[in-house]
N, CA, C and O of each residue as an XYZ file, in Angstrom:
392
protein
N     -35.422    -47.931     -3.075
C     -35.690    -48.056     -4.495
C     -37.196    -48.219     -4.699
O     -37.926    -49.064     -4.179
N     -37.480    -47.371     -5.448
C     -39.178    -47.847     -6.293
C     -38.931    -48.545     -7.362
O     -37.760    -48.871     -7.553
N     -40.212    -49.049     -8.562
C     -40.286    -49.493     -9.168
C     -39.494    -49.172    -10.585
O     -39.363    -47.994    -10.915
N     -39.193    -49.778    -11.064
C     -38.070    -49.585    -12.190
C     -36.457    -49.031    -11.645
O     -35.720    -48.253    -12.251
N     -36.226    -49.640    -10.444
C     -34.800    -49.145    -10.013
C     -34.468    -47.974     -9.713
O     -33.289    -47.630     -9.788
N     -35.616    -46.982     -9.245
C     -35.149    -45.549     -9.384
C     -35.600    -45.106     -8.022
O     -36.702    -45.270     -7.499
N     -33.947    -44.191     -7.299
C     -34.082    -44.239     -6.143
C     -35.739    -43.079     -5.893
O     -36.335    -42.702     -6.902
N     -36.224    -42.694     -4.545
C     -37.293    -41.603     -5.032
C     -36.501    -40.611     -4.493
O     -35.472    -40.739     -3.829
N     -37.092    -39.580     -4.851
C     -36.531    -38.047     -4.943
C     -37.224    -37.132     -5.069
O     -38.427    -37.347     -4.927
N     -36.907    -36.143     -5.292
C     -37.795    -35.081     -5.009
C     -38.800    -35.177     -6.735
O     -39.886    -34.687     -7.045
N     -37.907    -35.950     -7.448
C     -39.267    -35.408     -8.698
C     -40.570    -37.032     -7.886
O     -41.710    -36.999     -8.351
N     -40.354    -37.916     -7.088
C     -41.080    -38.359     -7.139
C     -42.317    -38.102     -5.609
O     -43.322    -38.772     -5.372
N     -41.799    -36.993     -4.859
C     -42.378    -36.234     -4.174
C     -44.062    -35.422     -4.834
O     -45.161    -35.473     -4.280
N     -43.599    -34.543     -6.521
C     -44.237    -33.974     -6.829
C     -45.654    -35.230     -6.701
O     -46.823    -35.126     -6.330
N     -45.033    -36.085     -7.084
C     -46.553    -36.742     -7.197
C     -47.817    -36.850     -6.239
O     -49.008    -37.062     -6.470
N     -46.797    -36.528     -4.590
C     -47.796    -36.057     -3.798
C     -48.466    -35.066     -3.470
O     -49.324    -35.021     -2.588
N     -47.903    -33.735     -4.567
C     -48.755    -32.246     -4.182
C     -50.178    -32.947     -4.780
O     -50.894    -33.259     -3.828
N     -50.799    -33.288     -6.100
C     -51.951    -33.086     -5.913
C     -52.897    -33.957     -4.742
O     -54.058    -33.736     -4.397
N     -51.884    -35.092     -4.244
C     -53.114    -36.021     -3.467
C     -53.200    -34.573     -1.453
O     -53.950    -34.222     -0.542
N     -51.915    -34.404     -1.966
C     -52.226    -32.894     -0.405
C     -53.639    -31.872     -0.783
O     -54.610    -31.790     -0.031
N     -53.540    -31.306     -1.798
C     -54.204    -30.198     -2.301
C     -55.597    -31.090     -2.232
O     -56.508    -30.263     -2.201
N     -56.017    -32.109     -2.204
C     -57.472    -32.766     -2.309
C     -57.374    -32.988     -1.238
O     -58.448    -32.635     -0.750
N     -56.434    -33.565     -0.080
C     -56.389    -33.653      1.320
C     -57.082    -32.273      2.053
O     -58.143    -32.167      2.668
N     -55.830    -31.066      1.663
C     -56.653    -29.989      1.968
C     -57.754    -29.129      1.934
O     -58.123    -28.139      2.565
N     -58.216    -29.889      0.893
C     -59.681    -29.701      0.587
C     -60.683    -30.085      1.038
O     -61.633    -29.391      1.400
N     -60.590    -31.198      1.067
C     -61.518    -32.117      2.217
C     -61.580    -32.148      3.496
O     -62.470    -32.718      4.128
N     -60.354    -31.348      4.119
C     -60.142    -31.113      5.359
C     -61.203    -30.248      5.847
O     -61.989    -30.534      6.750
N     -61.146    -28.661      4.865
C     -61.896    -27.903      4.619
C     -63.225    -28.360      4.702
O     -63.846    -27.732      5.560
N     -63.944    -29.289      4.084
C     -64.584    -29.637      4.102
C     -65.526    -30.453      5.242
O     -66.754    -30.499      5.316
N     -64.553    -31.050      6.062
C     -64.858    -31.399      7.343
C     -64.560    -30.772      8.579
O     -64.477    -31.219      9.723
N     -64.399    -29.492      8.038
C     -64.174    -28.679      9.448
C     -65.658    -27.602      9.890
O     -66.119    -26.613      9.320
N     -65.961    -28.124     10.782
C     -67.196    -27.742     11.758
C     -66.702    -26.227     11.849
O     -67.092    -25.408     11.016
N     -65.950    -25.923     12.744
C     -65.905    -24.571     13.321
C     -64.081    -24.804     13.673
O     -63.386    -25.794     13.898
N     -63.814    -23.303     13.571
C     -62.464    -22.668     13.782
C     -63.058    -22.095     14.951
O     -64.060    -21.398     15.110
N     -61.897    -22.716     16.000
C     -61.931    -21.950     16.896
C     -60.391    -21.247     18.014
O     -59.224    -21.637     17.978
N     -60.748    -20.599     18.531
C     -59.546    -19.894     19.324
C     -59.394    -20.589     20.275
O     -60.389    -20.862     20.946
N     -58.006    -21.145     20.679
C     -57.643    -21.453     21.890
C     -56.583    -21.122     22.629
O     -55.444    -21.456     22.302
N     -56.936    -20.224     24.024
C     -55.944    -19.269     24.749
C     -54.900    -20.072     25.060
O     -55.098    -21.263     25.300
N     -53.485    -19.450     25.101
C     -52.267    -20.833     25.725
C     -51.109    -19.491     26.691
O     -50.068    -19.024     26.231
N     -51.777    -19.127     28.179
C     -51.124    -18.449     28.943
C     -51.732    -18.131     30.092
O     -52.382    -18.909     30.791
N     -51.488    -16.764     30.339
C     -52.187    -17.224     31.964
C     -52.676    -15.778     32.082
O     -52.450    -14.979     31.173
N     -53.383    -15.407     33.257
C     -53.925    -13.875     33.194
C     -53.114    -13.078     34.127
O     -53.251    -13.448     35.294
N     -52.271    -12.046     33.943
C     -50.954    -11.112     35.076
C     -51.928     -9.888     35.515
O     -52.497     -9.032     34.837
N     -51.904    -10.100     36.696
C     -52.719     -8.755     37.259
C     -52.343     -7.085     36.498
O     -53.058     -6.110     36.269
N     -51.507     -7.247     36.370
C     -50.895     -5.979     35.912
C     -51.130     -5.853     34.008
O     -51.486     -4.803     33.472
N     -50.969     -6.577     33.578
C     -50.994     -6.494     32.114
C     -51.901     -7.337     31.278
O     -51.700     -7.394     30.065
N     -53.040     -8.099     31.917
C     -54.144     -8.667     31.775
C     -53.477    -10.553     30.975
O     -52.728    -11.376     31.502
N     -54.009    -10.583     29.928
C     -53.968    -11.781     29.183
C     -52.684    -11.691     28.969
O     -52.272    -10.533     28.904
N     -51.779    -12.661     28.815
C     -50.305    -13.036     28.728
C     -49.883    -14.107     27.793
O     -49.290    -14.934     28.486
N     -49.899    -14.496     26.551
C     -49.886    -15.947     26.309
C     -49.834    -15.807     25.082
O     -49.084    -14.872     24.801
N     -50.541    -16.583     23.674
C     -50.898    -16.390     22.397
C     -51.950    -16.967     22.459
O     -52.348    -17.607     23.432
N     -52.463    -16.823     21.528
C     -53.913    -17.425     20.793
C     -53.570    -18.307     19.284
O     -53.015    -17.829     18.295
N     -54.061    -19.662     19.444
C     -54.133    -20.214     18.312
C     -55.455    -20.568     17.959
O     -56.436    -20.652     18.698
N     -55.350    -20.805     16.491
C     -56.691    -21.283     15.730
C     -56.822    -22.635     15.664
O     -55.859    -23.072     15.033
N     -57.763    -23.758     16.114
C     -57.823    -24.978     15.952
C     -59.293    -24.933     15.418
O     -60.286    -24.229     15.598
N     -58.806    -26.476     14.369
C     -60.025    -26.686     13.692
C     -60.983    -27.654     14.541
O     -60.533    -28.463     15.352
N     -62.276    -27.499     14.287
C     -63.216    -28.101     15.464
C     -63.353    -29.411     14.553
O     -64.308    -28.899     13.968
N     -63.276    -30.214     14.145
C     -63.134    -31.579     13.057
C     -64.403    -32.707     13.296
O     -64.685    -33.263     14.358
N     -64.992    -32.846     12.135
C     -65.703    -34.114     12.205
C     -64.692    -35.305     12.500
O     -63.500    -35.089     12.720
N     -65.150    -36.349     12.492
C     -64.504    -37.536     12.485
C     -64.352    -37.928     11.576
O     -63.735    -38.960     11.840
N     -64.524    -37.858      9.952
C     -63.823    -38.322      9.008
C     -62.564    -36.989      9.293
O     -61.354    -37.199      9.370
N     -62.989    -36.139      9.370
C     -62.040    -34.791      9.470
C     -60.608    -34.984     10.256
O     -59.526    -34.492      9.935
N     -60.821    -35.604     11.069
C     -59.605    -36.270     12.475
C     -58.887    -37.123     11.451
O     -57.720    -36.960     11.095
N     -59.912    -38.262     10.922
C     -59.202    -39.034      9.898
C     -58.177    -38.739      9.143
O     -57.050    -39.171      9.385
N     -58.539    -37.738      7.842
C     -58.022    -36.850      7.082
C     -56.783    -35.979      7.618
O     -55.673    -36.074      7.094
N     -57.036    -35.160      8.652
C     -55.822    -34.270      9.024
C     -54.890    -35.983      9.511
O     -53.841    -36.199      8.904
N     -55.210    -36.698     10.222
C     -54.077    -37.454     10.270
C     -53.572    -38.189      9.242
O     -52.669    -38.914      9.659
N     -53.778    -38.315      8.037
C     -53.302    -39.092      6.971
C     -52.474    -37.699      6.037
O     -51.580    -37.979      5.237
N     -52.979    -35.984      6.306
C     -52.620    -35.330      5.747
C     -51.113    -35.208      6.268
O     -50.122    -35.285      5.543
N     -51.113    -35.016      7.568
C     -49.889    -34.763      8.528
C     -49.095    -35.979      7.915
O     -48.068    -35.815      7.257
N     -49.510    -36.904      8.114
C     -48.215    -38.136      7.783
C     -47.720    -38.214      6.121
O     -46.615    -38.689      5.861
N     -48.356    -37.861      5.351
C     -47.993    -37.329      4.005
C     -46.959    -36.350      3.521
O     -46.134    -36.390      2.608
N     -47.318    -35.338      4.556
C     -46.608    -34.532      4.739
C     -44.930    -34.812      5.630
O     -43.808    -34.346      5.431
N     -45.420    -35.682      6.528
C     -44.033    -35.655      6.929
C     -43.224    -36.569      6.044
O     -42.037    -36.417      5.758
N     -44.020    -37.532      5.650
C     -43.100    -38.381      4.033
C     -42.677    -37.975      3.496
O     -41.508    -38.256      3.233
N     -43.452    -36.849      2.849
C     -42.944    -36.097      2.086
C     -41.168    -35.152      2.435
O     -40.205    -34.846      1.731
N     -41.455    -35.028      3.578
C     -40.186    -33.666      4.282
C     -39.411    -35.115      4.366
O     -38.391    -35.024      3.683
N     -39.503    -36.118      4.822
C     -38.513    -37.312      4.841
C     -37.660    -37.565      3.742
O     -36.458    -37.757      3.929
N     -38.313    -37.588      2.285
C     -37.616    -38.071      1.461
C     -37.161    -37.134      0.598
O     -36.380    -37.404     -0.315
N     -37.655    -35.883      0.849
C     -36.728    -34.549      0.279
C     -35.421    -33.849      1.291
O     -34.895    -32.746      1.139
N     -35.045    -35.142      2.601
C     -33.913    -34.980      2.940
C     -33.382    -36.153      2.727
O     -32.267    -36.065      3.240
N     -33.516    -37.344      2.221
C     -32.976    -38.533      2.046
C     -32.464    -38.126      0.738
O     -31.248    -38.244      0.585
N     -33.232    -37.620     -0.339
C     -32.733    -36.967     -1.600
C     -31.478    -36.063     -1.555
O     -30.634    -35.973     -2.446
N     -31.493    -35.339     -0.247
C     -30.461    -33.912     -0.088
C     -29.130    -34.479      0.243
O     -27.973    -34.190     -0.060
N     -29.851    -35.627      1.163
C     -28.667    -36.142      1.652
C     -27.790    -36.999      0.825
O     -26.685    -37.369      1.219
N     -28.352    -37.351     -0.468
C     -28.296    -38.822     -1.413
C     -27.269    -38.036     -2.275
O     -26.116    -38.436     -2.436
N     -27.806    -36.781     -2.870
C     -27.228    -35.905     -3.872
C     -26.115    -35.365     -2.936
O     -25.059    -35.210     -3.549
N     -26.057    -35.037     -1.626
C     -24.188    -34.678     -1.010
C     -23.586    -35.451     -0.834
O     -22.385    -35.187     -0.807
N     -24.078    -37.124     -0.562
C     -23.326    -38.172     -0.694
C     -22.618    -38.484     -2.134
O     -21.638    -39.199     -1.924
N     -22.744    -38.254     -3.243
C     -22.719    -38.099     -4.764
C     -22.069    -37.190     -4.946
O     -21.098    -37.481     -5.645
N     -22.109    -36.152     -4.653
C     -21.068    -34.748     -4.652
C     -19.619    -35.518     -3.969
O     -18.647    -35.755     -4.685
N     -19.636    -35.726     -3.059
C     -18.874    -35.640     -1.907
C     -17.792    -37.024     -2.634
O     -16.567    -36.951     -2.542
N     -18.355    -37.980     -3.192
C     -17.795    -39.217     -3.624
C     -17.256    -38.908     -4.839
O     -16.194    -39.454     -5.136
N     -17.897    -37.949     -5.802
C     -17.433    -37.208     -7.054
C     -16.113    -36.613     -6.700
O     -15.153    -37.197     -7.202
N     -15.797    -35.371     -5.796
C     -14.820    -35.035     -5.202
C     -13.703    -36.160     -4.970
O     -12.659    -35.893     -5.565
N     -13.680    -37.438     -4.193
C     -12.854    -37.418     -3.579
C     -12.647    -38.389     -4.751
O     -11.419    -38.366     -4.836
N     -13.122    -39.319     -5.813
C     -12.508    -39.769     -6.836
C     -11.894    -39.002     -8.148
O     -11.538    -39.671     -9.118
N     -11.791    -37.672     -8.143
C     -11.383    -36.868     -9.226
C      -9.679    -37.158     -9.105
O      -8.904    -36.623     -9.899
């Protein structure tokens, strides 16, 4: 429960897109350099083997930031299944008292 008795849910999710969108901004903002990093191995026969990802090269407020962004984010994915799950619990109890 939050304040005034009301469980949270996905309308009280929205309230975190704009603090993400300034997260992601600032991230932006503290990112030094994008860079490539190889993840495989080299096969004589068919050269490079693996994928390539992009990592951000991060200041240290930047480290800061992506970790407060990530955990926002996963709050966020947390309580838009506590909601999913809240609303089939409610369905499901609707059903079996009809």
């Amino acid at each position: 429960m939050i304040s005034g008795d009301k469980w949270v849910d996905t309308d009280a999710v929205r309230n975190f897109e704009p603090l993400i969108r300034r997260l992601d901004a600032e991230l932006e903002d503290e990112t030094i350099a994008i860079v490539q990093v190889f993840h495989g191995h080299s096969d004589p026969d068919h050269g490079a083997v693996g994928t390539v990802e992009k990592r951000r090269d991060l200041t240290e407020k930047g480290k800061t930031v992506l970790s407060l962004l990530q955990s926002l984010r996963r709050l966020r994915y947390m309580i838009e299944i506590a909601d999913a799950r809240i609303n089939a619990e409610r369905l499901v109890n609707r059903r079996l008292h009809v």
